[in-house]
KOLDODREN-45759 format. One record per residue: residue in one letter; z, x, y of N, C-alpha, C in turn. Coordinates in nm, 2 decimals. Layout:
REM residues N
  r    n_up  n_east  n_north   ca_up  ca_east  ca_north    c_up  c_east  c_north
  A       Z       X        Y       Z        X         Y       Z       X        Y
...
***
This chain:
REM residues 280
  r    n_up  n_east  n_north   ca_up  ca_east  ca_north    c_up  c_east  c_north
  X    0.00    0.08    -0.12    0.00     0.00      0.00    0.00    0.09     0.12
  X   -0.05    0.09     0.21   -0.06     0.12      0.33   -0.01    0.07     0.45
  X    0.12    0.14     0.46    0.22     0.10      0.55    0.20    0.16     0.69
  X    0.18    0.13     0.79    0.17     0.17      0.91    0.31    0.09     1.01
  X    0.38    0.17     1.06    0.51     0.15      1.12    0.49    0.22     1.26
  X    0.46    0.09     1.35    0.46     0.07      1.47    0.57    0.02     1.56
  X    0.66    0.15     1.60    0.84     0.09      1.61    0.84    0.16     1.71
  X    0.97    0.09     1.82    1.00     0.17      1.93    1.14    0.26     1.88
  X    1.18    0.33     1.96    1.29     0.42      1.90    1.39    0.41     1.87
  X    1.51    0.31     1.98    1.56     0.27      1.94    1.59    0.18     1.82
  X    1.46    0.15     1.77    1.48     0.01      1.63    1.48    0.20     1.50
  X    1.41    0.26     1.55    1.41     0.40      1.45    1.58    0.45     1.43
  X    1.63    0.47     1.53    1.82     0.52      1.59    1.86    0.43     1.49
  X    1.85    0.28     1.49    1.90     0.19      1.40    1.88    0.24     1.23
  X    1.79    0.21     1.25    1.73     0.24      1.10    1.78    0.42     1.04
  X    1.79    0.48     1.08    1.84     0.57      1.08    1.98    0.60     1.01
  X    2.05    0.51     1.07    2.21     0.48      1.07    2.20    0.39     0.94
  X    2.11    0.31     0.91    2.16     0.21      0.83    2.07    0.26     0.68
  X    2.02    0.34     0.67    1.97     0.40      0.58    2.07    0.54     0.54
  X    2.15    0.63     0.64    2.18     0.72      0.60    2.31    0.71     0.54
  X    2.40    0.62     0.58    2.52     0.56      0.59    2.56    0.56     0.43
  X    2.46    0.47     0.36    2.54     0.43      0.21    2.52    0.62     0.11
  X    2.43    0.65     0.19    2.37     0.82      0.11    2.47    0.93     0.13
  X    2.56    0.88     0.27    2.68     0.97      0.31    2.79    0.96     0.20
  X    2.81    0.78     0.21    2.96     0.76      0.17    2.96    0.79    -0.03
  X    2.78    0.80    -0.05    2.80     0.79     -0.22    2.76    0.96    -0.27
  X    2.75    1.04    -0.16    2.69     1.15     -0.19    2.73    1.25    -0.10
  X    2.82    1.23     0.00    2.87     1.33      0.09    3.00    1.39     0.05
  X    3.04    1.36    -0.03    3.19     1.36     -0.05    3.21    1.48    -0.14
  X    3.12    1.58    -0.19    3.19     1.67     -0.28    3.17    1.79    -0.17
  X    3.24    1.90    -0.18    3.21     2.06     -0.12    3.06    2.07    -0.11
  X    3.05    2.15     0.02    2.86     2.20     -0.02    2.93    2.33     0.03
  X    2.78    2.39    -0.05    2.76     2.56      0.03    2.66    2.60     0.05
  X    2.64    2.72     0.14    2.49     2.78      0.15    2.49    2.91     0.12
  X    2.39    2.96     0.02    2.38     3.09      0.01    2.27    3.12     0.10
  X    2.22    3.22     0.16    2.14     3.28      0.26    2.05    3.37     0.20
  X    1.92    3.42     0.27    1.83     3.55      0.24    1.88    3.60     0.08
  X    1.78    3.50     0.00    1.77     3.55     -0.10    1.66    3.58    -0.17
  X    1.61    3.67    -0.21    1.47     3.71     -0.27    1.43    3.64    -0.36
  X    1.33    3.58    -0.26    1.25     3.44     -0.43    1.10    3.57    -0.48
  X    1.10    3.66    -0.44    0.97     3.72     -0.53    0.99    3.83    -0.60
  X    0.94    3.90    -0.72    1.00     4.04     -0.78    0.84    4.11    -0.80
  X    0.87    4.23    -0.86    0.71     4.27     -0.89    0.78    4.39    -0.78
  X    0.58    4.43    -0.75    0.62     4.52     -0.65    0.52    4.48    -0.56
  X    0.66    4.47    -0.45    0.66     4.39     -0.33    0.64    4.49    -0.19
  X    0.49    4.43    -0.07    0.52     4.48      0.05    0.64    4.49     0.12
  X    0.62    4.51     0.20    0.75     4.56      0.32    0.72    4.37     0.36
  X    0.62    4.28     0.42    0.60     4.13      0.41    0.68    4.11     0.36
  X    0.65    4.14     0.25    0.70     4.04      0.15    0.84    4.06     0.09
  X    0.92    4.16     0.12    1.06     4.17      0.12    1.14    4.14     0.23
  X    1.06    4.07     0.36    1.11     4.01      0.46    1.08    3.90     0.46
  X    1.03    3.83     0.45    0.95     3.73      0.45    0.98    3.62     0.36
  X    0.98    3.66     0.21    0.99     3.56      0.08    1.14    3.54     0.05
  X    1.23    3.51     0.13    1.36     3.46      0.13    1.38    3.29     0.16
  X    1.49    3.25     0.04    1.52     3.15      0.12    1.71    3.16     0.10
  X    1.71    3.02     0.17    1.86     2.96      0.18    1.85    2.84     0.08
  X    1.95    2.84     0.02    1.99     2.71     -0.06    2.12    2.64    -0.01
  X    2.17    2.55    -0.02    2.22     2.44      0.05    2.26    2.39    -0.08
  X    2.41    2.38    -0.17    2.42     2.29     -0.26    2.56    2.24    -0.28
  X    2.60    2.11    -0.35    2.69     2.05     -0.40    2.81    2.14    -0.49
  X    2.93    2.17    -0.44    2.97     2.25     -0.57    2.99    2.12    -0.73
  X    2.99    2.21    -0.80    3.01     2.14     -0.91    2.89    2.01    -0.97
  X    2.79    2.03    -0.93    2.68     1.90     -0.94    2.62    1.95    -1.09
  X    2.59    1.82    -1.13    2.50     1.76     -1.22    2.41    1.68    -1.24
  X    2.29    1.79    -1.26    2.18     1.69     -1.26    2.12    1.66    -1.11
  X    2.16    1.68    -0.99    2.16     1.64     -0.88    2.02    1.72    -0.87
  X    1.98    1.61    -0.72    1.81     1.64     -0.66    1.79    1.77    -0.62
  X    1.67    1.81    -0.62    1.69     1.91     -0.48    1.52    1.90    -0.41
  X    1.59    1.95    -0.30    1.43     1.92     -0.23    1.39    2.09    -0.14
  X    1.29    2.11    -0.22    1.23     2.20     -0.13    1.15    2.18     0.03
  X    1.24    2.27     0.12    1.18     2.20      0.27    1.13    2.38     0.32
  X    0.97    2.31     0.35    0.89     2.41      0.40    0.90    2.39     0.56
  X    0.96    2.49     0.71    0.94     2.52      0.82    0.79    2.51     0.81
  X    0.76    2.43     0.96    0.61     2.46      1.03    0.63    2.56     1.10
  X    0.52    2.57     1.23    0.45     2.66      1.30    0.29    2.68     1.28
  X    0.25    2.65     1.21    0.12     2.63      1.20    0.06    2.77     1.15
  X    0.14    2.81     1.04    0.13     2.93      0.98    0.12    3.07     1.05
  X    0.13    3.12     1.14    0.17     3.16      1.23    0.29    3.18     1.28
  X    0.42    3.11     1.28    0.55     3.15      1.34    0.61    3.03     1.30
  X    0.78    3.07     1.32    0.88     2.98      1.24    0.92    3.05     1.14
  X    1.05    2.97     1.12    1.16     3.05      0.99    1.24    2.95     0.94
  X    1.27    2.97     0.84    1.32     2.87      0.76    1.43    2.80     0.80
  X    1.46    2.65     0.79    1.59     2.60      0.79    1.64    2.52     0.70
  X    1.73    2.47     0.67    1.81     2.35      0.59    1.84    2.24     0.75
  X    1.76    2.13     0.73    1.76     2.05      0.83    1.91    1.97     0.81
  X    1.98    1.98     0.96    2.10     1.91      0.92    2.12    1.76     0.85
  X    1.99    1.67     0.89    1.96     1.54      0.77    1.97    1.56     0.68
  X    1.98    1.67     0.64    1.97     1.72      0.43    2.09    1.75     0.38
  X    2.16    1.80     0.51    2.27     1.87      0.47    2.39    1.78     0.38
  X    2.48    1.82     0.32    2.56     1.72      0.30    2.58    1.60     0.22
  X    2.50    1.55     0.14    2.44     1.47      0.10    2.40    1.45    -0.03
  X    2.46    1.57    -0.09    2.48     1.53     -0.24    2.33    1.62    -0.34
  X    2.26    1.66    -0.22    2.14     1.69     -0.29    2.12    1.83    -0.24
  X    2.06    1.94    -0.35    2.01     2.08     -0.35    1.92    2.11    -0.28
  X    1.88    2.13    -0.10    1.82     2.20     -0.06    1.76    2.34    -0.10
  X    1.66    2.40    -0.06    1.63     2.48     -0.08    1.52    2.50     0.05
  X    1.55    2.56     0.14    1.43     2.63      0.23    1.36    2.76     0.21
  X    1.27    2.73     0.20    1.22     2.94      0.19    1.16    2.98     0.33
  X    1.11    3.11     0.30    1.00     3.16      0.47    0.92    3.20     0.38
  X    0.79    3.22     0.45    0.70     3.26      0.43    0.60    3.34     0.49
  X    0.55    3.44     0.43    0.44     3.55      0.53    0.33    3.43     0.60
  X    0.32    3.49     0.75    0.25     3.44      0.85    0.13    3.55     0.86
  X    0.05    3.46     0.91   -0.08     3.52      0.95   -0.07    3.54     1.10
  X   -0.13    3.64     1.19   -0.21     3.73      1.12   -0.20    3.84     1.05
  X   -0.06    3.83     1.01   -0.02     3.96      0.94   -0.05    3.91     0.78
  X   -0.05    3.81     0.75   -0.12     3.82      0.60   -0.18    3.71     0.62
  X   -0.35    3.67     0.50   -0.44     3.57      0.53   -0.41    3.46     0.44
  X   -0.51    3.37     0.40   -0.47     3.27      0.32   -0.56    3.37     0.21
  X   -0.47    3.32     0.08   -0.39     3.26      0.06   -0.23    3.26    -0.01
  X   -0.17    3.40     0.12   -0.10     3.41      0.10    0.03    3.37     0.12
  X    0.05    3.23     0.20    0.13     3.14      0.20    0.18    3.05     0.10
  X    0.04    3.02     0.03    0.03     2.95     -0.07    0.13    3.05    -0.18
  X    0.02    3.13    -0.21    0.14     3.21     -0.32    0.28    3.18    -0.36
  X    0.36    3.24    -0.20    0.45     3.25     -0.15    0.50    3.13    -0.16
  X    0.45    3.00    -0.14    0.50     2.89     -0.15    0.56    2.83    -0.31
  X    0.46    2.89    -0.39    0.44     2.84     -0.56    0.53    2.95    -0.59
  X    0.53    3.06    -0.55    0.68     3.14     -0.60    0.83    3.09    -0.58
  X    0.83    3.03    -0.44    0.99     3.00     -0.41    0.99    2.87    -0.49
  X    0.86    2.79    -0.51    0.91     2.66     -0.64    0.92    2.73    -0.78
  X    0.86    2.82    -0.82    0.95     2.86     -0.96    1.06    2.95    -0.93
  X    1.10    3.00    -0.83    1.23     3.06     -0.81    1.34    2.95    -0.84
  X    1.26    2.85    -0.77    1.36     2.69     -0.79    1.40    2.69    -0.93
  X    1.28    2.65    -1.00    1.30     2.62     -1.12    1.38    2.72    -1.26
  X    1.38    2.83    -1.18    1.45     2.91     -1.26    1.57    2.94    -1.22
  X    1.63    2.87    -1.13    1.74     2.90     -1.10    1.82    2.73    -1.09
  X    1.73    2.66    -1.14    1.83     2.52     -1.16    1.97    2.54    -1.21
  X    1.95    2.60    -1.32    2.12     2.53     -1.40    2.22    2.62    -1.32
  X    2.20    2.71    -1.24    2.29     2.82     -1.17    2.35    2.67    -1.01
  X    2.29    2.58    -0.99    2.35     2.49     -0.93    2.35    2.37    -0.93
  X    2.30    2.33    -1.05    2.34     2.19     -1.12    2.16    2.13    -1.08
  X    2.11    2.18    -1.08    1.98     2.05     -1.02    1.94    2.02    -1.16
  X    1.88    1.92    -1.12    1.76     1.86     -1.23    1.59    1.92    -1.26
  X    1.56    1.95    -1.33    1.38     1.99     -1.35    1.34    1.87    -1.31
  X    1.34    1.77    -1.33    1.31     1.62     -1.34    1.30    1.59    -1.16
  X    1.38    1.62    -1.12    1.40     1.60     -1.01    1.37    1.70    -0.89
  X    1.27    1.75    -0.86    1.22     1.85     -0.78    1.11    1.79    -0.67
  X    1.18    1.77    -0.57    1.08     1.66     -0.47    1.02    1.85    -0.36
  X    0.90    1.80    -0.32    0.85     1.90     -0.17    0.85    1.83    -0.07
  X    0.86    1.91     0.03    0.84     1.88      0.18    0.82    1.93     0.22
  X    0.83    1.94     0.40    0.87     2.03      0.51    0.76    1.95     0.57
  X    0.74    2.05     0.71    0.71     1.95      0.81    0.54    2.01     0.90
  X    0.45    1.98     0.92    0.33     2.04      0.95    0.30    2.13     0.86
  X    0.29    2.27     0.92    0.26     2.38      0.80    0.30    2.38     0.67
  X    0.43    2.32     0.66    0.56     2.33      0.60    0.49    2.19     0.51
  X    0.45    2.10     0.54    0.41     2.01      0.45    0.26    1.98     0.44
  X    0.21    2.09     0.49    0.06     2.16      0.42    0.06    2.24     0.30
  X    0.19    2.33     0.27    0.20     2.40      0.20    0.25    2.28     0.07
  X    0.34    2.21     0.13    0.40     2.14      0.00    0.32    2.04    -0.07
  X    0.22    1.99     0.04    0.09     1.91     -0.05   -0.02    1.99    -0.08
  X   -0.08    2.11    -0.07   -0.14     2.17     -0.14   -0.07    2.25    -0.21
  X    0.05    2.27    -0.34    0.09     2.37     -0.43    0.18    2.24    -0.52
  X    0.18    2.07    -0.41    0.16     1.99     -0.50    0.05    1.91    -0.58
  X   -0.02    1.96    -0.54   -0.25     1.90     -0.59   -0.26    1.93    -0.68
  X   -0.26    2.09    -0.62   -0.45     2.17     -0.61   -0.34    2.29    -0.73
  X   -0.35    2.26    -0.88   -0.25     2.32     -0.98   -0.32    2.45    -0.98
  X   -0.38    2.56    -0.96   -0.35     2.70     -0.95   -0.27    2.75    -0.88
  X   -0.20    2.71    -0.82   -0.11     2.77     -0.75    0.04    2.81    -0.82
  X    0.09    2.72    -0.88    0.17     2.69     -0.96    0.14    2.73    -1.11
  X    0.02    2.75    -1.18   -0.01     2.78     -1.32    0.05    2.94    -1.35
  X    0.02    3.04    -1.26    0.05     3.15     -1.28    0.23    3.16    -1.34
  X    0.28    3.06    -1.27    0.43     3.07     -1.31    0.46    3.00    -1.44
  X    0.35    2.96    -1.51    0.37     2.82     -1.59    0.39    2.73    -1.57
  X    0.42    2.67    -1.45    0.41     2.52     -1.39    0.29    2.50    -1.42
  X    0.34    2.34    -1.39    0.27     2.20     -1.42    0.34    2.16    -1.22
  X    0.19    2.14    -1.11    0.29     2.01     -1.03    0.32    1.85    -1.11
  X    0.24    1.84    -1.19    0.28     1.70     -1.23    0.38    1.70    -1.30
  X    0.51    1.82    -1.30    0.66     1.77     -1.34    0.73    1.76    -1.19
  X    0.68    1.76    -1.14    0.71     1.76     -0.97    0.77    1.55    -0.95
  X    0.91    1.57    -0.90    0.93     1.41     -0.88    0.85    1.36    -0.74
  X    0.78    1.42    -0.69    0.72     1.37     -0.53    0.68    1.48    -0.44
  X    0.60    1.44    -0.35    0.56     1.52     -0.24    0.59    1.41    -0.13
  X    0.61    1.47    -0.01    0.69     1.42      0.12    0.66    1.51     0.23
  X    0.51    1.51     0.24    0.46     1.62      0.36    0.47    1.56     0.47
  X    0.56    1.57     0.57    0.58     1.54      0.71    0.43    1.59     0.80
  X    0.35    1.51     0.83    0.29     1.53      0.94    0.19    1.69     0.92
  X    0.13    1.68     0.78    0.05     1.78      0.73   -0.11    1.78     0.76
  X   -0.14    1.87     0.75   -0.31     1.88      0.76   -0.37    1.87     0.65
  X   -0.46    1.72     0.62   -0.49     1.72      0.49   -0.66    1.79     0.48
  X   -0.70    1.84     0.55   -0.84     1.86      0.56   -0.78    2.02     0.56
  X   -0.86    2.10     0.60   -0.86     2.25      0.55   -0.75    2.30     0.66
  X   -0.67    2.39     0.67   -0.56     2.45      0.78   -0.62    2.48     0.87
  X   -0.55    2.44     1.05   -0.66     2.50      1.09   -0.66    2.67     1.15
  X   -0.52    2.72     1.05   -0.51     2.86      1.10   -0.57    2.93     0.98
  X   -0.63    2.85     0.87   -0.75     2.95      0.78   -0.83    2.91     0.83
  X   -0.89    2.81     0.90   -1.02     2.79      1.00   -1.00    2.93     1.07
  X   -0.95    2.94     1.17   -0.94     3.05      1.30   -0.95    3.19     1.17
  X   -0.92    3.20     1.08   -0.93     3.37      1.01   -1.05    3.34     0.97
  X   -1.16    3.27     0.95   -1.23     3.22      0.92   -1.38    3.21     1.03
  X   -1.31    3.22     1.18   -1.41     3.25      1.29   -1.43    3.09     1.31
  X   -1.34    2.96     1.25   -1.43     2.84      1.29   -1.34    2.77     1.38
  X   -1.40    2.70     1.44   -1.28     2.64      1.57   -1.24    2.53     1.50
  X   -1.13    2.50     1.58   -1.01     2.36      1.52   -1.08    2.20     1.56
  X   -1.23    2.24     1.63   -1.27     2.07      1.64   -1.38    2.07     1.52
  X   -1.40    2.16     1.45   -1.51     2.17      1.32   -1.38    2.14     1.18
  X   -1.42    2.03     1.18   -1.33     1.95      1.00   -1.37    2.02     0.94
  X   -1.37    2.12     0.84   -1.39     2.21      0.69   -1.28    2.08     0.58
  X   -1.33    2.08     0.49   -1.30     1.98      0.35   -1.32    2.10     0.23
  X   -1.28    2.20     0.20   -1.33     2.31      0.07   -1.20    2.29    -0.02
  X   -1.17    2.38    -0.09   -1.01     2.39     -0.16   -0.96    2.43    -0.12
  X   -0.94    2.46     0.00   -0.81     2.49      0.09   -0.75    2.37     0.14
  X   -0.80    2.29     0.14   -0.81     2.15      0.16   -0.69    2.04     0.09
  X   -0.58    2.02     0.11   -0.52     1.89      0.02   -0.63    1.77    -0.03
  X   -0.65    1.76     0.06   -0.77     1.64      0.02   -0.89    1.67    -0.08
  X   -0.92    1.81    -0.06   -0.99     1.84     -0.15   -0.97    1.83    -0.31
  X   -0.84    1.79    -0.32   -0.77     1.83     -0.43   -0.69    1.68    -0.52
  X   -0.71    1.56    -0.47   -0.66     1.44     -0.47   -0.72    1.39    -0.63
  X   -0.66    1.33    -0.69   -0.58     1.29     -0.84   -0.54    1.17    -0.90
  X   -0.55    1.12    -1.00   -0.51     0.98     -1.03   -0.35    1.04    -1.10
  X   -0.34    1.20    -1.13   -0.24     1.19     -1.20   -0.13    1.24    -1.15
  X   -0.14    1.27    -0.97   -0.05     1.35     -0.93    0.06    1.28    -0.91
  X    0.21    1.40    -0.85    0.32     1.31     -0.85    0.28    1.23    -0.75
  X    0.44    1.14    -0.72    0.42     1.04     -0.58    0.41    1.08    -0.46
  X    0.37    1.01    -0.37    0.31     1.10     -0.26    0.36    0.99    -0.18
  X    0.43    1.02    -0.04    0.49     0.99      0.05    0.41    1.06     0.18
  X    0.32    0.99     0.26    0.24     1.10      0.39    0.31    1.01     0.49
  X    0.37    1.07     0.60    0.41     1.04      0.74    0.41    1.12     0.83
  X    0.33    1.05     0.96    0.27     1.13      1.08    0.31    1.04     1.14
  X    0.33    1.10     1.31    0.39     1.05      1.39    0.24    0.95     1.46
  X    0.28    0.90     1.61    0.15     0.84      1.64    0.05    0.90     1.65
  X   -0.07    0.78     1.63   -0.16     0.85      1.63   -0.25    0.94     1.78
  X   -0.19    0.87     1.89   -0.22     0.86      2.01   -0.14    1.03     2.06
  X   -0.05    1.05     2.01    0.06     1.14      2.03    0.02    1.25     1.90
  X    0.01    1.27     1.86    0.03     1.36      1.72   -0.08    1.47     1.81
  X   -0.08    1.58     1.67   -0.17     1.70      1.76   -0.35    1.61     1.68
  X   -0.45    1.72     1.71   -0.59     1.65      1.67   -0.60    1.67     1.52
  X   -0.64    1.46     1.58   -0.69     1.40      1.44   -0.58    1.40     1.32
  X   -0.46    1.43     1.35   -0.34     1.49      1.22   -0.33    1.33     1.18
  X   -0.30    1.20     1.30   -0.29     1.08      1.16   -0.43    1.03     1.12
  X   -0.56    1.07     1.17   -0.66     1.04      1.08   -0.68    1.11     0.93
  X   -0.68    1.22     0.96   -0.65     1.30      0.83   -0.60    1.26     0.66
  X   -0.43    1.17     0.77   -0.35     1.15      0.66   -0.44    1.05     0.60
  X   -0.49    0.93     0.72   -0.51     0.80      0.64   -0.66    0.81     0.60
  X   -0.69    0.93     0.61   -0.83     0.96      0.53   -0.78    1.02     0.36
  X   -0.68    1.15     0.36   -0.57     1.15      0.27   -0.59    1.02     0.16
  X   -0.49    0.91     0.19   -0.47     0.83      0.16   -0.54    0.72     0.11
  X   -0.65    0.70     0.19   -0.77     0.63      0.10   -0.81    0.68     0.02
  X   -0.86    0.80     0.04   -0.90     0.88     -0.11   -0.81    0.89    -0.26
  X   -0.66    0.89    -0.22   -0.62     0.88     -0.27   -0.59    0.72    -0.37
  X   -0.64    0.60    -0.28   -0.63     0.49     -0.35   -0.75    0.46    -0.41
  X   -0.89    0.51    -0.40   -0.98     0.53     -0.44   -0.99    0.64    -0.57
  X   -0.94    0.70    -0.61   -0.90     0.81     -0.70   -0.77    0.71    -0.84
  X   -0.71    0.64    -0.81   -0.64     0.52     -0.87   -0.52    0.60    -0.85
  X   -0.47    0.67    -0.78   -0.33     0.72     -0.78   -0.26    0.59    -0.71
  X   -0.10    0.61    -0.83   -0.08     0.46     -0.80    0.06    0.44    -0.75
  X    0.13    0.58    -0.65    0.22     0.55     -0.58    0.20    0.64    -0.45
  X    0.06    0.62    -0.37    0.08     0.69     -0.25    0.08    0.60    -0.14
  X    0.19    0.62    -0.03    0.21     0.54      0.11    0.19    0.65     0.25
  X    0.15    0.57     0.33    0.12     0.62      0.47    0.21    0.58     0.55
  X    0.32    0.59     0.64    0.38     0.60      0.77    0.33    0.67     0.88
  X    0.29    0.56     0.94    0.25     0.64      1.14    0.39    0.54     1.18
  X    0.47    0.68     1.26    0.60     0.68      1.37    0.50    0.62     1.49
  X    0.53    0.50     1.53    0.48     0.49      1.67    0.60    0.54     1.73
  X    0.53    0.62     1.88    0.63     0.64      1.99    0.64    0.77     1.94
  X    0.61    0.87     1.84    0.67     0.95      1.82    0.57    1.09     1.82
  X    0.57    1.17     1.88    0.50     1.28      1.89    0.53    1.37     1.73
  X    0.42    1.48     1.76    0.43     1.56      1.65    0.55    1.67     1.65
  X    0.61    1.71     1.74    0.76     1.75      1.73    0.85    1.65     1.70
  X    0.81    1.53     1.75    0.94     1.39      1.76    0.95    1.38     1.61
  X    0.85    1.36     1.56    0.84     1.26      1.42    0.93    1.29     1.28
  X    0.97    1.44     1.32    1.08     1.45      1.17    1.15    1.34     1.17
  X    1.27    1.36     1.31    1.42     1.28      1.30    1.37    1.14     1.26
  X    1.27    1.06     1.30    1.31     0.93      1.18    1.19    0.94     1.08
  X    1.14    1.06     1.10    1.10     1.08      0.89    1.23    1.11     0.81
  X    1.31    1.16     0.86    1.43     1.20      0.72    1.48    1.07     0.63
  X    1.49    0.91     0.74    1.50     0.85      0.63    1.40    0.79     0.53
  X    1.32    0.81     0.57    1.18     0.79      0.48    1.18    0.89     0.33
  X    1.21    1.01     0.38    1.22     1.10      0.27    1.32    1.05     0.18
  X    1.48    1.02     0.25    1.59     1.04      0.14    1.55    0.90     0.11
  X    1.48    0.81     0.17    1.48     0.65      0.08    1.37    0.65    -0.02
  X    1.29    0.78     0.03    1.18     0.76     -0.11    1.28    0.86    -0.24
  X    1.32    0.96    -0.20    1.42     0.99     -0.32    1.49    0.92    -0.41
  X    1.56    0.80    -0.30    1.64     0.69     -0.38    1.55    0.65    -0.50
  X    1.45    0.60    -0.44    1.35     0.53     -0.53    1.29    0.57    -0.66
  X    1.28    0.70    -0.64    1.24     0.81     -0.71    1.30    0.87    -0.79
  X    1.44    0.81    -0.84    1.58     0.88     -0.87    1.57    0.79    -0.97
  X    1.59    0.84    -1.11    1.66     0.72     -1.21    1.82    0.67    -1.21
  X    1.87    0.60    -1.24    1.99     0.48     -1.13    2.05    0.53    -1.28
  X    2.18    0.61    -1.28    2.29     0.67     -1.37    2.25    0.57    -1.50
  X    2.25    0.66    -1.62    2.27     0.57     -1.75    2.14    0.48    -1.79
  X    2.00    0.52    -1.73    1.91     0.48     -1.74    1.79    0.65    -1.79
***
């Protein structure tokens, strides 16, 4: 179904509160911690890439079985550093933020890489804080959920480690570019009003068998170019392809910086959903 959510902000502030509220009182309540700068890559590694391939984890002490979500920082591949968004924080569920080599100091596709290592880093380090394999949702936000919907598609990314994305519980790319990046456009010599569609492309990569797919962009009027046509080009293809749990959200009112703060409850309510309900 294709949801388009045309709201002023104050009804967002509400919604906000009344979504986060029951997630606090049923999942806030144990200890959390954060471990910092920790090396998701081994091998032999540049001077990049021993700065660069770190992340922070955010988790519950003592959990079982619990979510975790990997959240990719924007910047448009180019700049930014990792965070644990404080919406995530606290809440019962295993963050994981990583960083990643920027261009122009490394090209595509070495984000990508970088991206499909910090998810098997995930995966191999589940039972060390209780997550679930089952339960491994992506995100992050522009770049950050360019990277998370292309390494959740387009499966070479992920095969080198022995992944499968289709053990993946969902993708949740905040306000992503689903047509080619347009910072492998620019290493590439092509300007950002020329659309490229290749396999650099999320779109290029669309599936009847992939996980669930959650796309939200802010307005369309406000967003950066073409970013909510993209999506709901994304997303037709995607219902044309028979994939049979992908939704669209446009934030009216909300620019492309604005649009996280009321995407987070979109994310943790698609988690709900996406969570099998104890003893089931």
């Amino acid at each position: 179904m294709h949801r388009t959510g045309r709201t002023i902000r104050f009804i967002w502030a509400l919604t906000f509160t009344l979504l986060l509220a029951p997630l606090s009182s049923r999942l806030g309540a144990a200890e959390h911690r954060t471990e910092t700068n920790l090396l998701y890559r081994t091998g032999d590694l540049t001077d990049a890439m021993r700065e660069r391939c770190r992340l922070d984890v955010h988790y519950p002490v003592g959990a079982s079985n619990a979510v975790i979500v990997l959240w990719w920082h924007g910047g448009g591949l180019t700049g930014g550093n990792r965070e644990i968004p404080r919406q995530l924080q606290n809440r019962g569920l295993i963050v994981v933020a990583p960083s990643y080599r920027l261009s122009p100091q490394a090209k595509a596709p070495a984000y990508l890489e970088d991206a499909a290592a910090a998810v098997a880093w995930t995966y191999a380090n589940l039972p060390k804080y209780g997550g679930s394999s089952k339960l491994v949702f992506l995100s992050g936000h522009s770049a950050g959920g360019y990277l998370a919907a292309m390494v959740g598609l387009d499966k070479r990314w992920l095969a080198p480690h022995g992944l499968d994305p289709n053990q993946l519980a969902g993708l949740v790319p905040f306000s992503p570019q689903a047509i080619t990046h347009f910072t492998i456009r620019a290493e590439r010599g092509i300007a950002d009003t020329t659309p490229v569609i290749d396999d650099m492309a999320p779109v290029h990569h669309v599936r009847k068998d992939a996980p669930p797919l959650l796309l939200i962009t802010g307005d369309r009027e406000l967003e950066l170019l073409g970013r909510y046509e993209e999506n709901a080009y994304f997303w037709r293809m995607m219902q044309l392809v028979g994939h049979p749990d992908t939704h669209l959200h446009e934030l009216g009112g909300f620019s492309h910086g604005q649009m996280p703060e009321p995407a987070f409850p979109l994310l943790l309510k698609f988690i709900q959903t996406h969570t099998p309900k104890p003893g089931r």
